[in-house]
Residue frames as a rotation matrix with the C-alpha (Angstrom) as fourth column:
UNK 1
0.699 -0.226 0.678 4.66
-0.715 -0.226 0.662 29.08
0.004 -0.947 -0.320 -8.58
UNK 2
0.898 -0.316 -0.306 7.35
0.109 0.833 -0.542 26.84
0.426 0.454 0.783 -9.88
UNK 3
0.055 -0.820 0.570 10.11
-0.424 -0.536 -0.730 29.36
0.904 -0.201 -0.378 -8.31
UNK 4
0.322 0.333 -0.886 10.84
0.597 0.655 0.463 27.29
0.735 -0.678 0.012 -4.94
UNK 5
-0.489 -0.296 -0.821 12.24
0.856 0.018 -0.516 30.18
0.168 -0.955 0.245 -3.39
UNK 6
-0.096 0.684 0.723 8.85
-0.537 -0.647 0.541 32.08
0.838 -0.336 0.429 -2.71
UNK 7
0.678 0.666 -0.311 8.63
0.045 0.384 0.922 29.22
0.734 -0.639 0.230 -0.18
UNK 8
-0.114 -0.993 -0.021 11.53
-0.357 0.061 -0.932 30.27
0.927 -0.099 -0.362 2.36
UNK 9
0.794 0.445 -0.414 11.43
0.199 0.453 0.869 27.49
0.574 -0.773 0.271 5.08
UNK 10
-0.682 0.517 -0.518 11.05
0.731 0.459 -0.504 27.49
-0.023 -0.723 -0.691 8.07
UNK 11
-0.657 0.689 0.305 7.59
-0.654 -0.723 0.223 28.62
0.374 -0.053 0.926 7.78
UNK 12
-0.788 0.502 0.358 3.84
-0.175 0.374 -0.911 27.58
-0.591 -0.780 -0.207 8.70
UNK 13
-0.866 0.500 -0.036 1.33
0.028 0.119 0.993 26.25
0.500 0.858 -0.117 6.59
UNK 14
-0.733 0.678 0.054 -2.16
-0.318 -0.272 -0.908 26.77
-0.601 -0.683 0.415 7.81
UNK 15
-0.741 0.489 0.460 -5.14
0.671 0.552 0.495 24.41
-0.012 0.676 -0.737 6.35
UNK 16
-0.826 0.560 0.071 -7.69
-0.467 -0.748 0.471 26.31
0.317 0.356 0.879 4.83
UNK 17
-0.089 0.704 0.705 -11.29
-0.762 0.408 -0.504 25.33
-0.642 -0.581 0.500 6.01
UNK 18
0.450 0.629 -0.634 -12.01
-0.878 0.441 -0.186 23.34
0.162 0.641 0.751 3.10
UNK 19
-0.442 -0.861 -0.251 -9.15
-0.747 0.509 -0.427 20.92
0.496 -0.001 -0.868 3.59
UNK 20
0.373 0.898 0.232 -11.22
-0.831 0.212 0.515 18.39
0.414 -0.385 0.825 4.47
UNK 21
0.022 -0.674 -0.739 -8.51
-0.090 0.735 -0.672 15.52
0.996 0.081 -0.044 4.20
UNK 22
0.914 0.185 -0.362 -8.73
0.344 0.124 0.931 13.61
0.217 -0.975 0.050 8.27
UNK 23
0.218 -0.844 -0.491 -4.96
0.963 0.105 0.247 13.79
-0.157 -0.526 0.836 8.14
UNK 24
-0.555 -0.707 0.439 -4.84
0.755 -0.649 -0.090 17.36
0.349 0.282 0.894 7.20
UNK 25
0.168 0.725 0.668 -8.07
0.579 -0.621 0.528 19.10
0.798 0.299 -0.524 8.57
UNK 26
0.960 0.093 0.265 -7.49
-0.111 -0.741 0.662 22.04
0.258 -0.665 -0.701 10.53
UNK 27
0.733 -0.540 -0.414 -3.96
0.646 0.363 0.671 21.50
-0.212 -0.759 0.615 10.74
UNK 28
0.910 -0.387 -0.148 -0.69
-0.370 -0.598 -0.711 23.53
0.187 0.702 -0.688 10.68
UNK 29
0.783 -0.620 0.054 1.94
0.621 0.771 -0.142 22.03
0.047 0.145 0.988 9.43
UNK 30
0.424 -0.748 -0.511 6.10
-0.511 -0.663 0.547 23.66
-0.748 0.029 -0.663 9.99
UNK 31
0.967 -0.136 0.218 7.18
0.253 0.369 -0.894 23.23
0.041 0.920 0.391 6.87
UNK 32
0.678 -0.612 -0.408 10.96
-0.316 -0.744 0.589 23.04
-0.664 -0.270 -0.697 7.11
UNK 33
-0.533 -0.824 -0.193 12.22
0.033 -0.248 0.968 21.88
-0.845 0.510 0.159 3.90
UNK 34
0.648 0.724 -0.237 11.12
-0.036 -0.282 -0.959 23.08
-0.761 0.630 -0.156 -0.23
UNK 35
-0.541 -0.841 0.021 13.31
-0.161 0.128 0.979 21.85
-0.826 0.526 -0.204 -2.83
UNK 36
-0.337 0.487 -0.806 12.04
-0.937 -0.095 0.335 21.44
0.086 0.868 0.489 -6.41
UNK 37
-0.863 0.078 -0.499 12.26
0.147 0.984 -0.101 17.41
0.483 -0.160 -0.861 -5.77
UNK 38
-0.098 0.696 -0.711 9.56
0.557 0.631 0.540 17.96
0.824 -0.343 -0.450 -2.66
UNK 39
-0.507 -0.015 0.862 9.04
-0.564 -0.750 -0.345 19.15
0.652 -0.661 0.372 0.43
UNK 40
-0.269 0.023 -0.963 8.78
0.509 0.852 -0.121 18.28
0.818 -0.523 -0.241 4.50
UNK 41
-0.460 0.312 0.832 7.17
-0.836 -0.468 -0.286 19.49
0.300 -0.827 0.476 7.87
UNK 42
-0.884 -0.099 -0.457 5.46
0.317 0.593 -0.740 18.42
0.344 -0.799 -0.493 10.68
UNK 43
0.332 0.909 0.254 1.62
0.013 -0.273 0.962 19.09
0.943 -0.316 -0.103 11.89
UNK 44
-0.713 -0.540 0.449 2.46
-0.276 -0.372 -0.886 20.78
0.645 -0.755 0.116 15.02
UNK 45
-0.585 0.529 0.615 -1.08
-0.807 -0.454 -0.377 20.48
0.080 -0.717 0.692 16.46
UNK 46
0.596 0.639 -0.485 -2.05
-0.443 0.766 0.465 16.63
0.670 -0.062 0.740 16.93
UNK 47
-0.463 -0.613 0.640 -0.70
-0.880 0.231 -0.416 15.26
0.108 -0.755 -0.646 19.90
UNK 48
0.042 0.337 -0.941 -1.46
-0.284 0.907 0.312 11.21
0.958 0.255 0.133 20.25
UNK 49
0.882 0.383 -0.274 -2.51
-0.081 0.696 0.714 8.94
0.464 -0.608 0.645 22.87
UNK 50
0.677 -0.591 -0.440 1.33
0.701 0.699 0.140 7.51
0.224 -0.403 0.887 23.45
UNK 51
0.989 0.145 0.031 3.57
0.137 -0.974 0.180 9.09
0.057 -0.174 -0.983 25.44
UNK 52
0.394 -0.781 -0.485 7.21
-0.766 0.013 -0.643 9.79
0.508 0.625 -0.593 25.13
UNK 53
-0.135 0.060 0.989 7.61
-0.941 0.306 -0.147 7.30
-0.311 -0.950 0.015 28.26
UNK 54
0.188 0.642 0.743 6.40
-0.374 0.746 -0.551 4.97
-0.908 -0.175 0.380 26.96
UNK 55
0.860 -0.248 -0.446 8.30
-0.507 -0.311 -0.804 5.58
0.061 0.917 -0.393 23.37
UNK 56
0.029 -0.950 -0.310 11.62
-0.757 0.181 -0.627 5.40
0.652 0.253 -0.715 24.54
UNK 57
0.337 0.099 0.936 10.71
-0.598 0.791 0.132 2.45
-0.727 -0.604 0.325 27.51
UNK 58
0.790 0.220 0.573 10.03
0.187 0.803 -0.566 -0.01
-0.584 0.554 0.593 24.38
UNK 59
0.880 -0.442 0.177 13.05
0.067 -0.253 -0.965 1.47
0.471 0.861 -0.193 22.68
UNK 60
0.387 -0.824 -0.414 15.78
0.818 0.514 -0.259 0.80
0.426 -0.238 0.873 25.48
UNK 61
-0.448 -0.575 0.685 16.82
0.305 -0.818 -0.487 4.72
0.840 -0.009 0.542 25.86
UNK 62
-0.133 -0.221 -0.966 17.04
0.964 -0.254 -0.074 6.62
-0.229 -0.942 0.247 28.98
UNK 63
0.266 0.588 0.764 14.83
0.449 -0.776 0.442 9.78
0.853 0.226 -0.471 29.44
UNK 64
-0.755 -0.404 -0.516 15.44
0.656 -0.463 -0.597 12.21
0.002 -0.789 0.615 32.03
UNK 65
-0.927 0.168 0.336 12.46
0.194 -0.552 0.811 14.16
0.321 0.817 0.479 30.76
UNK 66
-0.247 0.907 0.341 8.80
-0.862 -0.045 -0.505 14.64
-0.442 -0.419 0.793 31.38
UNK 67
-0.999 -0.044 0.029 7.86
-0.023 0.851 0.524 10.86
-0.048 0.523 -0.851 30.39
UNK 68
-0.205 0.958 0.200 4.07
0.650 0.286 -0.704 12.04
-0.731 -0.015 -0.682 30.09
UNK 69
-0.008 0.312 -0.950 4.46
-0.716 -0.665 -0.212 14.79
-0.698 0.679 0.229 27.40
UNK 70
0.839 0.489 0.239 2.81
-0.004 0.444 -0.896 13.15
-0.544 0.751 0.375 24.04
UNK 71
-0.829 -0.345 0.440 4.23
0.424 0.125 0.897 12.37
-0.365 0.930 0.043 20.69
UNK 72
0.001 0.724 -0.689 2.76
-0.531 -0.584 -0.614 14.12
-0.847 0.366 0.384 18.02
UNK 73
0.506 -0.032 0.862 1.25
0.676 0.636 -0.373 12.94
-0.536 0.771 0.343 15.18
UNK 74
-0.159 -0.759 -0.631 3.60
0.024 -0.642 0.767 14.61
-0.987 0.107 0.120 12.36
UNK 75
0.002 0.413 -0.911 2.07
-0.925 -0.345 -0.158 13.59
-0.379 0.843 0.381 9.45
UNK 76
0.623 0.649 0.437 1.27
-0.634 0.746 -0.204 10.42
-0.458 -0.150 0.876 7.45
UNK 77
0.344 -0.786 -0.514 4.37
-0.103 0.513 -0.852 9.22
0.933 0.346 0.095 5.75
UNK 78
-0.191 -0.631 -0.752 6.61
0.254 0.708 -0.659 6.94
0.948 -0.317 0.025 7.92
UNK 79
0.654 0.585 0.480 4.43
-0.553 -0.064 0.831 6.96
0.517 -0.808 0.282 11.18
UNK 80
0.842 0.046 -0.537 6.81
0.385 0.647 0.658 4.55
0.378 -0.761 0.527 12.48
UNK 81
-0.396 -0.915 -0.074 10.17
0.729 -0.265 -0.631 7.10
0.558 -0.304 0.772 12.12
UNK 82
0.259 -0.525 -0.811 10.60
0.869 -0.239 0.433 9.12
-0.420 -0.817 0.394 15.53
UNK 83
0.025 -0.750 0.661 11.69
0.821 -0.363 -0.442 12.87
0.571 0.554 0.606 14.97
UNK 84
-0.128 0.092 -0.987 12.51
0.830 -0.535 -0.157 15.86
-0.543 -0.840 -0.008 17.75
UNK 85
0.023 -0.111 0.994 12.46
0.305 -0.946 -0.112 19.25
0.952 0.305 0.012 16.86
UNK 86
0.537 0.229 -0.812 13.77
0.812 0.123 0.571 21.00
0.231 -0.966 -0.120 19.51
UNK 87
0.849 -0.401 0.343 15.07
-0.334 -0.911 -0.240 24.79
0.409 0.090 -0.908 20.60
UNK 88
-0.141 -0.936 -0.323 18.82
0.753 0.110 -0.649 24.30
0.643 -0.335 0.689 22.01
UNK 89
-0.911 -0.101 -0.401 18.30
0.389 -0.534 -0.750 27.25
-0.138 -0.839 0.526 24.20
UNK 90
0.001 0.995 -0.102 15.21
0.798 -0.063 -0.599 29.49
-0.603 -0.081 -0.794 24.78
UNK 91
-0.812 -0.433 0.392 14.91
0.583 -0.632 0.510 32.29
0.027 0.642 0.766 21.98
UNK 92
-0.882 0.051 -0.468 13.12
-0.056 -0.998 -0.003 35.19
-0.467 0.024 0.884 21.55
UNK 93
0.053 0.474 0.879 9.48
0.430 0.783 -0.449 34.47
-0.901 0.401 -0.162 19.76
UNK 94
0.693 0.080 -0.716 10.37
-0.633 -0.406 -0.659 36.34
-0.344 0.910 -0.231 16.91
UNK 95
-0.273 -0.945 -0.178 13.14
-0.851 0.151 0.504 33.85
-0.449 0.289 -0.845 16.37
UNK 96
0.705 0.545 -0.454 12.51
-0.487 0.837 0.248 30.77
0.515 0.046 0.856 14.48
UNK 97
0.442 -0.274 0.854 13.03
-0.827 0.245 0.506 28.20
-0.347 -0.930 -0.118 16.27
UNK 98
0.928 0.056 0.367 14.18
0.189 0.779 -0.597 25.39
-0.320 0.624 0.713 13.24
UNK 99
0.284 -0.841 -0.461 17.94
-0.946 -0.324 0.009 25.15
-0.157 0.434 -0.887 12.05
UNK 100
0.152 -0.353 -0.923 19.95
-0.403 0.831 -0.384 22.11
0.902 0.431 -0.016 10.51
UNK 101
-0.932 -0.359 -0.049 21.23
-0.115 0.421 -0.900 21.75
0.344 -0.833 -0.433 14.32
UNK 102
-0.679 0.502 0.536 18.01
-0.690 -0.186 -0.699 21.53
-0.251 -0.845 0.473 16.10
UNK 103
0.782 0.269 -0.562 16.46
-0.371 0.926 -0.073 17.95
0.500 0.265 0.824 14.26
UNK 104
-0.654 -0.744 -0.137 18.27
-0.680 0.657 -0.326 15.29
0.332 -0.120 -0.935 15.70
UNK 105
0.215 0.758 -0.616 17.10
-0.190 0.651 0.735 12.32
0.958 -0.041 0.284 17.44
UNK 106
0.896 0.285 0.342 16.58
-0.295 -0.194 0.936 11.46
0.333 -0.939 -0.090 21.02
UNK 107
0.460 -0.832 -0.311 20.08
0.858 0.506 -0.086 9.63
0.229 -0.228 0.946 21.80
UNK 108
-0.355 -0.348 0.868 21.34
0.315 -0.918 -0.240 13.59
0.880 0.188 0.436 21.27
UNK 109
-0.355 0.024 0.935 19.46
-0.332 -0.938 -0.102 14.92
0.874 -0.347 0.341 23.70
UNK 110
0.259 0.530 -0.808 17.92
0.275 0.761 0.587 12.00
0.926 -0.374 0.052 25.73
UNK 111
0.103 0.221 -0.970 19.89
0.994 0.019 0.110 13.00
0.043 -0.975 -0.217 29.41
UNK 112
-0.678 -0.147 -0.720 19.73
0.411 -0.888 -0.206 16.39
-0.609 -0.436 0.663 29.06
UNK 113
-0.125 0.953 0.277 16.42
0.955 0.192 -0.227 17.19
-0.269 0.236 -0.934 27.49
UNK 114
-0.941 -0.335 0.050 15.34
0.287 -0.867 -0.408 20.69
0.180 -0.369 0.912 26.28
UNK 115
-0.698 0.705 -0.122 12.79
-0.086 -0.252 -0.964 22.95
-0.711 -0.663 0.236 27.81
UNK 116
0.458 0.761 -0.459 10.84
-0.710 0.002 -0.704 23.19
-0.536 0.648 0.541 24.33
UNK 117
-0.925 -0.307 -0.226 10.66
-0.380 0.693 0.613 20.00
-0.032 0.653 -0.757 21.85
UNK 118
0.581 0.814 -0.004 8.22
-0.730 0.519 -0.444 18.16
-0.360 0.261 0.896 20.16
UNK 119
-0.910 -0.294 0.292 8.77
-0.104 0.845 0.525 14.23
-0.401 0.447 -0.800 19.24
UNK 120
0.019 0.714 -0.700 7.02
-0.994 -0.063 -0.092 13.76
-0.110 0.698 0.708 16.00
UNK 121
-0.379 -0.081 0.922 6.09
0.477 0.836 0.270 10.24
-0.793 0.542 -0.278 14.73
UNK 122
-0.316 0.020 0.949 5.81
0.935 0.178 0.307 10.53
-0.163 0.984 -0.075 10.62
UNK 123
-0.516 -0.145 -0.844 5.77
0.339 -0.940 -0.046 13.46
-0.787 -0.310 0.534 8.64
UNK 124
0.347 0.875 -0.338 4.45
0.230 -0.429 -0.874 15.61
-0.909 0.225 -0.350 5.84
UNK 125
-0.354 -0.843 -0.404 5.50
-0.005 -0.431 0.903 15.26
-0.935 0.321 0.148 2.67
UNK 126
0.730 0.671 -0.130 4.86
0.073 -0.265 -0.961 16.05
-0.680 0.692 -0.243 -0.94
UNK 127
-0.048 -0.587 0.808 6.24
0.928 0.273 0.253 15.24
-0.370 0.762 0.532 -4.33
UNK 128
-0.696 -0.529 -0.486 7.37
0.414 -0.848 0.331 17.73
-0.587 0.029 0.809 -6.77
UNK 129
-0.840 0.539 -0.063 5.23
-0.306 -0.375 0.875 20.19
0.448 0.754 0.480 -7.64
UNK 130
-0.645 0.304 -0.701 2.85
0.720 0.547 -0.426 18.94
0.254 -0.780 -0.572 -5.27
UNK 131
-0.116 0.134 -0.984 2.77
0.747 -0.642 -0.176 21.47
-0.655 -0.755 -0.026 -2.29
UNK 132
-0.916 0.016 -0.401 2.73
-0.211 -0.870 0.447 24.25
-0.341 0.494 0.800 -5.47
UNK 133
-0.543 0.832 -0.111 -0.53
0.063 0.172 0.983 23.04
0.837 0.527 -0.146 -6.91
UNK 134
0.033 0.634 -0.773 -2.15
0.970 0.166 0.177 22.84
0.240 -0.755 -0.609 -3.15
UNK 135
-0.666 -0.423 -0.614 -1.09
0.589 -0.804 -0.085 26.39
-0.458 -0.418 0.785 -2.78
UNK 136
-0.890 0.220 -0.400 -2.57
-0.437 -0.661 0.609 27.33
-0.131 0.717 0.685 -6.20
UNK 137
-0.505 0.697 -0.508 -5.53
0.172 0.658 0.733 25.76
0.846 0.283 -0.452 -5.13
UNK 138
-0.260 0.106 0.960 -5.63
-0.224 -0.973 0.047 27.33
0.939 -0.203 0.277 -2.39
UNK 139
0.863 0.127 -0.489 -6.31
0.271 0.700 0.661 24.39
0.426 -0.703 0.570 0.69
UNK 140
-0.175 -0.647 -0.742 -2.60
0.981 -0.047 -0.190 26.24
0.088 -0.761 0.643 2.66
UNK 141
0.901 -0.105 0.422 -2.07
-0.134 -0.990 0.040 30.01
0.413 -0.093 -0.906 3.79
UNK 142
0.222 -0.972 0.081 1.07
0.594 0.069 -0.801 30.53
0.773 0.226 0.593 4.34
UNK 143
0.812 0.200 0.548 2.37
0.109 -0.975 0.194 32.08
0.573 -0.097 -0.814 7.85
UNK 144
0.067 -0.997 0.022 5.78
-0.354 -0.045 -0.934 32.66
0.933 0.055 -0.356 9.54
UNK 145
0.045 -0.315 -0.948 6.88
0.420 0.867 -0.268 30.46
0.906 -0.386 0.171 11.87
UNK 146
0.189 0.362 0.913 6.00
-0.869 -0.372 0.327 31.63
0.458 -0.855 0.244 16.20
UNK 147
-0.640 -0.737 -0.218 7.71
-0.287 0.492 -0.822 29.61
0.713 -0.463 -0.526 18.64
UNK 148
-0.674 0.384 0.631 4.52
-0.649 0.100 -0.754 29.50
-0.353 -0.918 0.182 20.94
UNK 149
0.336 0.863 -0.379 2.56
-0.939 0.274 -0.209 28.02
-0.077 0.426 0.902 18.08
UNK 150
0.103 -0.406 -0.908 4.87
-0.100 0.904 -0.416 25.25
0.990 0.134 0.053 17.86
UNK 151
-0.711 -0.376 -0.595 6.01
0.347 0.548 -0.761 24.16
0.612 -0.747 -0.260 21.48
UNK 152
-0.156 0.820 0.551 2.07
-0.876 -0.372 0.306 25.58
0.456 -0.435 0.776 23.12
UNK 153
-0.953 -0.238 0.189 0.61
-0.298 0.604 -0.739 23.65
0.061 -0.761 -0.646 25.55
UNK 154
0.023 0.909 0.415 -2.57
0.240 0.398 -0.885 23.61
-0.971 0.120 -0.209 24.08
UNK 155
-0.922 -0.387 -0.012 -2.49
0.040 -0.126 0.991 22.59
-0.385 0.913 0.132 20.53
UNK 156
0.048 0.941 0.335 -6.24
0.970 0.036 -0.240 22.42
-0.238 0.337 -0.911 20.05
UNK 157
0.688 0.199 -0.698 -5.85
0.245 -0.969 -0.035 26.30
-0.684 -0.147 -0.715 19.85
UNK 158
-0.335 -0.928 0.161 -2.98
0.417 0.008 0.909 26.12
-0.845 0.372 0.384 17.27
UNK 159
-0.662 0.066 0.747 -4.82
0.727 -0.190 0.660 26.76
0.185 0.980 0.078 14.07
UNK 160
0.778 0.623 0.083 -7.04
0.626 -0.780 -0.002 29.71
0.064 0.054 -0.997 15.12
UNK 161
0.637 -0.345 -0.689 -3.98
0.242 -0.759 0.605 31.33
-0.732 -0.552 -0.400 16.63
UNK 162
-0.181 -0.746 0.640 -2.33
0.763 0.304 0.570 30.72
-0.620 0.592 0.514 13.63
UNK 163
0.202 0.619 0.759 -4.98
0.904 -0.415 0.098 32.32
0.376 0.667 -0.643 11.71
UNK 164
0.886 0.302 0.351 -5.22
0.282 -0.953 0.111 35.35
0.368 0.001 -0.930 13.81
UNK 165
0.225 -0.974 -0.026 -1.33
0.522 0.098 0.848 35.71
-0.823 -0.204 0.530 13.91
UNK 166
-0.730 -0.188 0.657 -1.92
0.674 -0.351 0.650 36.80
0.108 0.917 0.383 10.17
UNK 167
-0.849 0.488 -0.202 -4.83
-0.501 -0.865 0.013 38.96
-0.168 0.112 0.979 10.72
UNK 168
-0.651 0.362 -0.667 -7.36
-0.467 0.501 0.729 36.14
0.598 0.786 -0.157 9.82
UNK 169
-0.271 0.577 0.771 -10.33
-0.800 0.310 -0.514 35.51
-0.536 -0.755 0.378 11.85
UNK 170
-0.989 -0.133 -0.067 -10.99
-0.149 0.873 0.464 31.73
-0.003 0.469 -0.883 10.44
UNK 171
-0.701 0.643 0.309 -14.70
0.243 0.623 -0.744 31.94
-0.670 -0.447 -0.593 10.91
UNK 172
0.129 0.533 -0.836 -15.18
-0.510 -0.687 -0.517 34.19
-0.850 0.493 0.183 8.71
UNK 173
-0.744 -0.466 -0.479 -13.32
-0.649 0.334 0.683 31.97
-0.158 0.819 -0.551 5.95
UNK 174
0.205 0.966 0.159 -15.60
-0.979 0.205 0.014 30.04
-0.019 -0.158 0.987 3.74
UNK 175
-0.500 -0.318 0.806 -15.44
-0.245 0.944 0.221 26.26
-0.831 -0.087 -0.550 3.55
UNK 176
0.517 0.406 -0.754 -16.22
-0.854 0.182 -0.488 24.84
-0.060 0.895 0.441 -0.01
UNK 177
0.555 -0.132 0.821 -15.57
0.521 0.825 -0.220 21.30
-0.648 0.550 0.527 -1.75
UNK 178
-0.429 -0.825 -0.368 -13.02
-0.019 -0.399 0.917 21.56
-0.903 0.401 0.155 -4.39
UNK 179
-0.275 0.428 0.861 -15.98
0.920 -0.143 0.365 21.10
0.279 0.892 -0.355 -6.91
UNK 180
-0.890 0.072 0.451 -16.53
-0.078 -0.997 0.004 24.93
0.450 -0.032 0.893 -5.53
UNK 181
0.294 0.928 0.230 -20.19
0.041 -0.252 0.967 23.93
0.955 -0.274 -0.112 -3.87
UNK 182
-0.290 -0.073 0.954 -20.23
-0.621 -0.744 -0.246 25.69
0.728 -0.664 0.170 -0.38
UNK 183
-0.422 0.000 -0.907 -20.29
0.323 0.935 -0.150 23.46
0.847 -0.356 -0.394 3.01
UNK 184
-0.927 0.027 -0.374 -21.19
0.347 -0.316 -0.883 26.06
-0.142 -0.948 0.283 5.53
């Protein structure tokens, strides 16, 4: 699976049960870049304690926004960098909702807010060759990218719906240790 373009991003990783890893269990992650070098996304479905209010207070910037919608956690590399994803208008949910234009950072979008956005703190990333060995190891499923899974209002529900987006009732999946002995 060396060929990086089997992974065309913007897509949706989905942890497998076993994935036991705190930062990674049960999560799904929009993977929106895959380059031989590496590869980057965002866990859509951990939302934290602090809220954007309270983000951009201690940071000086002027919100017009909902100042109680969360930050998400985004993943464990640079927790302290700040990143939006956000739709520029409202699209269709078959559309994806990721493009070079639609990352930016809050100064962009700060007095005119849009209706869907997530503000990530740190993301997900993986050296080369990496994310291909976790594949071939089987700890991601792979599933195109659904605007409701990403900008939902209840992310606790993110990774089942993921699952059964693909056809995949998750309960049925088994959980195992990567020495192969069985947890369920």
């Amino acid at each position: 699976m060396s060929d990086t373009s089997t992974l065309d991003t913007p897509l949706l990783l989905l942890a497998m049960p076993q994935v036991h890893d705190p930062c990674f269990h049960r999560s799904v992650v929009l993977l929106v870049r895959h380059e031989q070098e590496g590869s980057l996304g965002f866990i859509v479905n951990r939302p934290t304690e602090l809220k954007i209010g309270e983000i951009l207070e201690d940071l000086e910037v002027d919100w017009v926004g909902d100042e109680n919608s969360p930050a998400y956690f985004g993943g464990p590399v640079n927790p302290e960098l700040g990143t939006l994803v956000y739709l520029e208008r409202e699209l269709e949910d078959d559309e994806l909702p990721v493009n070079p234009q639609t990352i930016g950072d809050l100064d962009e979008v700060s007095q005119l807010p849009p209706g869907s956005f997530r503000l990530f703190l740190g993301y997900a990333g993986w050296g080369e060759g990496q994310l291909e060995q976790e594949l071939l190891r089987n700890d991601w499923l792979i599933a195109p990218v659904q605007r409701r899974l990403i900008f939902t209002d209840s992310p606790d529900s993110v990774w089942r719906n993921a699952f059964e987006s693909v056809g995949v009732n998750p309960d049925l999946l088994a959980s195992y240790n990567h020495d192969g002995s069985d947890v369920n």
